[in-house]
Backbone as a printed PyTorch tensor [residue, N CA C, xyz], in Angstrom:
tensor([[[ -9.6610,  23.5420,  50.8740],
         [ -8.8760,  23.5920,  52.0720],
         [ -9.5110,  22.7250,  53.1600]],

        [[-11.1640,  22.8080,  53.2830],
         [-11.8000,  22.0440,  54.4510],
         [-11.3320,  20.2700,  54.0980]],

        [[-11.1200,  19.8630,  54.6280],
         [-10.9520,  18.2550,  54.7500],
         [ -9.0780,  17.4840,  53.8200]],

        [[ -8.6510,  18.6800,  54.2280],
         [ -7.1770,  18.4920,  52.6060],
         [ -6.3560,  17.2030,  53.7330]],

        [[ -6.0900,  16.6670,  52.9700],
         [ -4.7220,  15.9190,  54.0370],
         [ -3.9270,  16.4210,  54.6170]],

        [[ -3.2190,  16.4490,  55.6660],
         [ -2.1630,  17.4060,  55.8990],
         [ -1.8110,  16.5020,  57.1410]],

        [[ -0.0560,  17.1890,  57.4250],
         [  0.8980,  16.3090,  58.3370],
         [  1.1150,  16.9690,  59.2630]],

        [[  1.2670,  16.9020,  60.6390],
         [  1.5510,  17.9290,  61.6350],
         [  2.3560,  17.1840,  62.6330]],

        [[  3.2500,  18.0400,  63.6240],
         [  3.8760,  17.1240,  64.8030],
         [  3.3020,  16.4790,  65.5250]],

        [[  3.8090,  15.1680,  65.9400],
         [  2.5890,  14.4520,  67.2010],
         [  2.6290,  14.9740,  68.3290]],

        [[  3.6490,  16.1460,  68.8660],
         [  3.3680,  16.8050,  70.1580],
         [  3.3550,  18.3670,  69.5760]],

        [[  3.0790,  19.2660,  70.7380],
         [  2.6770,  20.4320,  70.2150],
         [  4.2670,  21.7480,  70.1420]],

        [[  5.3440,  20.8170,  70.4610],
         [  6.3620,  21.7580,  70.6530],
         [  7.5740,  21.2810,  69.5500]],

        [[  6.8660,  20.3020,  68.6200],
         [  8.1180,  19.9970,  67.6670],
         [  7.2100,  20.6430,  66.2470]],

        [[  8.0420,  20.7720,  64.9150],
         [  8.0690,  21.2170,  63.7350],
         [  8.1470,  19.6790,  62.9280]],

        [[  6.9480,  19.9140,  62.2410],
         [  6.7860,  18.7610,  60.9960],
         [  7.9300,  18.6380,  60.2180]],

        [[  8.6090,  17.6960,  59.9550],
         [  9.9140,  17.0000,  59.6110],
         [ 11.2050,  17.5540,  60.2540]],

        [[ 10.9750,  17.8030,  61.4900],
         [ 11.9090,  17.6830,  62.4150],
         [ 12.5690,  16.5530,  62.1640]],

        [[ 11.9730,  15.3470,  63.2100],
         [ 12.2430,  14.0610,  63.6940],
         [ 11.9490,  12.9530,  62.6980]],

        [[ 12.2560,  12.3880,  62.1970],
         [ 11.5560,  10.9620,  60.9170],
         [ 10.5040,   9.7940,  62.5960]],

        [[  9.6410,   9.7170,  61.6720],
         [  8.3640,   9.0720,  62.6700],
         [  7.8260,  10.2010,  63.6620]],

        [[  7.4260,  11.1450,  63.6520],
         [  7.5770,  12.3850,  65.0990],
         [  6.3210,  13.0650,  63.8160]],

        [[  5.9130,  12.5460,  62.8550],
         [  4.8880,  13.2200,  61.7090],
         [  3.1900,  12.2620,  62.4740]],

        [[  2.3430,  13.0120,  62.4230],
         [  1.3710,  12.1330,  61.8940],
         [  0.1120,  12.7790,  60.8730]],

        [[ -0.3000,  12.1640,  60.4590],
         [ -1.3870,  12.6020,  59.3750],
         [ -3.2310,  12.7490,  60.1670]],

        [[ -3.2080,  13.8190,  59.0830],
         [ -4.6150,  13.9250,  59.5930],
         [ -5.4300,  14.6380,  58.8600]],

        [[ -6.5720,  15.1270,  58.7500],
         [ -7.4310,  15.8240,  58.1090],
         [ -7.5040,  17.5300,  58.6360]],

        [[ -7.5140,  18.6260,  58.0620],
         [ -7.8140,  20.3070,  58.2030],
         [ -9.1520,  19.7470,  58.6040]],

        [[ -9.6800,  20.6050,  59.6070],
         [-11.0120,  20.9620,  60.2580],
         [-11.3700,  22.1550,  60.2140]],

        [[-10.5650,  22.9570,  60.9860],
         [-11.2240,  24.3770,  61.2690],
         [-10.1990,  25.3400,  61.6430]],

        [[-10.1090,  26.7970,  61.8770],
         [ -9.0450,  27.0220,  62.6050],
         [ -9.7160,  26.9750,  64.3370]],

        [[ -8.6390,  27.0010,  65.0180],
         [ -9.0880,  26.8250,  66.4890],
         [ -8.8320,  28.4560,  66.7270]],

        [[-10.2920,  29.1280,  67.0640],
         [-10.5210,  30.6190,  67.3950],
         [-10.2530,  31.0090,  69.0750]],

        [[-10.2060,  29.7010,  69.7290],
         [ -9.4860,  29.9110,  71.3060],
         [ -9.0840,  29.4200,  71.5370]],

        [[ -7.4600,  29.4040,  71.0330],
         [ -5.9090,  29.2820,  71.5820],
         [ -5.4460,  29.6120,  70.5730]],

        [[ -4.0070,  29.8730,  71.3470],
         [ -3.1000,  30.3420,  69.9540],
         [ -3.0310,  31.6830,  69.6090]],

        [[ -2.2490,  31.5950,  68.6220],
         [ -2.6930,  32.8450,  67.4090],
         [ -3.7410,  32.5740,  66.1740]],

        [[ -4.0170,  33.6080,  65.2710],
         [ -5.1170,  33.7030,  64.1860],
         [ -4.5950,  32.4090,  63.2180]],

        [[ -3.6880,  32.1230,  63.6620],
         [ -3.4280,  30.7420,  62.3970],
         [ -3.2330,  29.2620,  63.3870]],

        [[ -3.8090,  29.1950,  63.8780],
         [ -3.7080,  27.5600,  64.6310],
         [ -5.4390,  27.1430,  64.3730]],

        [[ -4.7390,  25.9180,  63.5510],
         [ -5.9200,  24.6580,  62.9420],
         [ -5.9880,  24.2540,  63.7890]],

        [[ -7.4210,  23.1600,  63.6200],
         [ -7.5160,  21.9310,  64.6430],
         [ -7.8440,  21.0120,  63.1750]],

        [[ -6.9860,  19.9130,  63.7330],
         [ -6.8160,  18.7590,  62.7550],
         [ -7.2970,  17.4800,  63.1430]],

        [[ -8.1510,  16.6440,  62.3590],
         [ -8.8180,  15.3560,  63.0460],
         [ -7.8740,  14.3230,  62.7060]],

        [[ -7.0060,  13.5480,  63.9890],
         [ -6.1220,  12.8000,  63.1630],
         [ -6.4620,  11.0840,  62.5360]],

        [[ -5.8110,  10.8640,  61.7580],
         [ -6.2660,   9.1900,  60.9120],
         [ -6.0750,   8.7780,  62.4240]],

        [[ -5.3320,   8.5300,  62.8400],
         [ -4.9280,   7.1800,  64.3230],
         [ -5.0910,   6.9410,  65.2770]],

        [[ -5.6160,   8.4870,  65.9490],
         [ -6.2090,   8.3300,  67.6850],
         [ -8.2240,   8.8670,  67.1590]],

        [[ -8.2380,   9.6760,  66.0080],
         [ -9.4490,   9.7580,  65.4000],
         [ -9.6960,  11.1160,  66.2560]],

        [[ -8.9120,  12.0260,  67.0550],
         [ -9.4430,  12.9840,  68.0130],
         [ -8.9100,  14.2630,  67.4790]],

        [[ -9.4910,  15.7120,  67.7460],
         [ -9.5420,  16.7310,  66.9980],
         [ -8.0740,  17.6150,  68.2650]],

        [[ -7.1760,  17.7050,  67.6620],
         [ -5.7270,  18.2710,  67.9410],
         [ -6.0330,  19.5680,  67.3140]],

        [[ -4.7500,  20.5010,  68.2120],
         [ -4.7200,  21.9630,  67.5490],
         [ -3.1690,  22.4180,  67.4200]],

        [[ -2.6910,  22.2110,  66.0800],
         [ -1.2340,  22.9060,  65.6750],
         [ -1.5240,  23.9190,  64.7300]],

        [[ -0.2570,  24.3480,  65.1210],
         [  0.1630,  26.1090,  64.5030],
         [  0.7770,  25.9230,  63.3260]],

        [[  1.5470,  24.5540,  63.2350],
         [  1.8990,  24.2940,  61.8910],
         [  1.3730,  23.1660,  61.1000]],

        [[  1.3730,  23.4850,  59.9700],
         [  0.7350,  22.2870,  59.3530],
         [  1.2480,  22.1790,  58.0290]],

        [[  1.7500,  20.8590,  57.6330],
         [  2.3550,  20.8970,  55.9620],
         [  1.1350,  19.8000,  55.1940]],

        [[  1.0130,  20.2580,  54.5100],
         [  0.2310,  19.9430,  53.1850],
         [  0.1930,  18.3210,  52.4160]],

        [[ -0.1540,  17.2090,  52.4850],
         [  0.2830,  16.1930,  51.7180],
         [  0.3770,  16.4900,  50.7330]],

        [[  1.2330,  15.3210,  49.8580],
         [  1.5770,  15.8030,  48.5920],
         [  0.3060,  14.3800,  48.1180]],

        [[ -0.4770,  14.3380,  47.5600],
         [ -1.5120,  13.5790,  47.5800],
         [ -2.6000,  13.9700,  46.5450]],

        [[ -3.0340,  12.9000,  45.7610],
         [ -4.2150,  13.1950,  44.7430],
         [ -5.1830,  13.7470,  45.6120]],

        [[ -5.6030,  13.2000,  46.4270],
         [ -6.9780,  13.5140,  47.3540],
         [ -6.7900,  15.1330,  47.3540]],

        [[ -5.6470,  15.8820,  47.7060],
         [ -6.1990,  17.2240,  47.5830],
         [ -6.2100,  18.0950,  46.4960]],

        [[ -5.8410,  17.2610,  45.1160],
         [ -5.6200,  18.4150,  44.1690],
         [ -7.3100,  18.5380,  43.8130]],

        [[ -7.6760,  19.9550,  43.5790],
         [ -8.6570,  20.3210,  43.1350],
         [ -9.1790,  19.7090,  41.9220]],

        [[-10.0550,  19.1860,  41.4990],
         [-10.6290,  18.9630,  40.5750],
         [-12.0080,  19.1170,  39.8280]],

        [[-11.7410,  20.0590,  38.5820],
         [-12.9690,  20.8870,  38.0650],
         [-13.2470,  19.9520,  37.4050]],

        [[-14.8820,  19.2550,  37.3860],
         [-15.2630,  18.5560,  36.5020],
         [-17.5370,  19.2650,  36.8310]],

        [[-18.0390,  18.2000,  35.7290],
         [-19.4770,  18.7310,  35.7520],
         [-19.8100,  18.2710,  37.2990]],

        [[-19.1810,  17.8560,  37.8130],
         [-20.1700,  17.4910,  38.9980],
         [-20.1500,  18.5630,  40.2020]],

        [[-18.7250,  19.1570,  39.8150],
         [-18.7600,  20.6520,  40.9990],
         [-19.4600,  21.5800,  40.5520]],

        [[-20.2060,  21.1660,  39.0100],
         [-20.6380,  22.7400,  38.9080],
         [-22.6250,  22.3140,  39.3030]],

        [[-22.6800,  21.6600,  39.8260],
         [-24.6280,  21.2330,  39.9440],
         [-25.1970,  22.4940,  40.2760]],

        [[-24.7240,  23.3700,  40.8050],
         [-25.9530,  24.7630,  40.7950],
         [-25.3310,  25.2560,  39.3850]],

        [[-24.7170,  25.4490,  38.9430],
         [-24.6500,  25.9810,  37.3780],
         [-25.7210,  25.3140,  36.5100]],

        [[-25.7700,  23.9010,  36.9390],
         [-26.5330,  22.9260,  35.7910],
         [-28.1860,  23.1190,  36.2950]],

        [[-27.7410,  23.3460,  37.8660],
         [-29.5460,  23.0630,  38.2190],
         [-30.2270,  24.4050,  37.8740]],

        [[-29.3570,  25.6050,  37.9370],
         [-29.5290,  26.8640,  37.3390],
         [-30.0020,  26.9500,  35.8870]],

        [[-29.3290,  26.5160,  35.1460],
         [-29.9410,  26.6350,  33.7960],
         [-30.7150,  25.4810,  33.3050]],

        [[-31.7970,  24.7430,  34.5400],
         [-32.3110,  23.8100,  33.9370],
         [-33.9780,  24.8690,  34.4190]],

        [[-33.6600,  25.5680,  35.2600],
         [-34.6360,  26.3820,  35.7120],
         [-34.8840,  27.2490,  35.0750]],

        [[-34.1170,  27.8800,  34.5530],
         [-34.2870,  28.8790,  33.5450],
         [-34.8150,  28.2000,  31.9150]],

        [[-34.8150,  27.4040,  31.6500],
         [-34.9780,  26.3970,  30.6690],
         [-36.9240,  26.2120,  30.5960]],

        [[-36.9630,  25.9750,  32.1420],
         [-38.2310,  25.2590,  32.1900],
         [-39.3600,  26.5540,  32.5070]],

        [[-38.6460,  27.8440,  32.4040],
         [-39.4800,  29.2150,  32.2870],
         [-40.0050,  29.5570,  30.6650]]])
């Protein structure tokens, strides 16, 4: 979820695919814990590069966020049983 692509309105009172061009892209950061309600992100956007806070946020449809299990996510599994190995 930390860093996923995601699309949000460029002002804070419109809904992502409202308007065609009225989208911009940006990166999940954090949720913002003062303002809002319990679900408003702050998003770092690609184009002004500055950390925004919307309530809505849609998801890219994008390789970059599909999860992917391979040996390299598992390095404490591997560094784990290299320790146990060398006991």
């Amino acid at each position: 979820m930390f860093w996923d692509i995601v699309h949000c309105a460029c002002h804070a009172n419109k809904q992502p695919g409202s308007q065609k061009g009225q989208e911009i892209r940006g990166h999940f950061v954090s949720f913002a814990w003062d303002v809002g309600h319990k679900l408003t992100f702050l998003v770092l956007t690609d184009d002004t590069r500055k950390v925004i806070k919307r309530s809505v946020l849609c998801l890219a449809d994008c390789p970059e966020n599909e999860i992917r299990l391979d040996e390299n996510n598992l390095r404490l599994d591997n560094l784990l049983d290299k320790n146990c190995d060398a006991r």
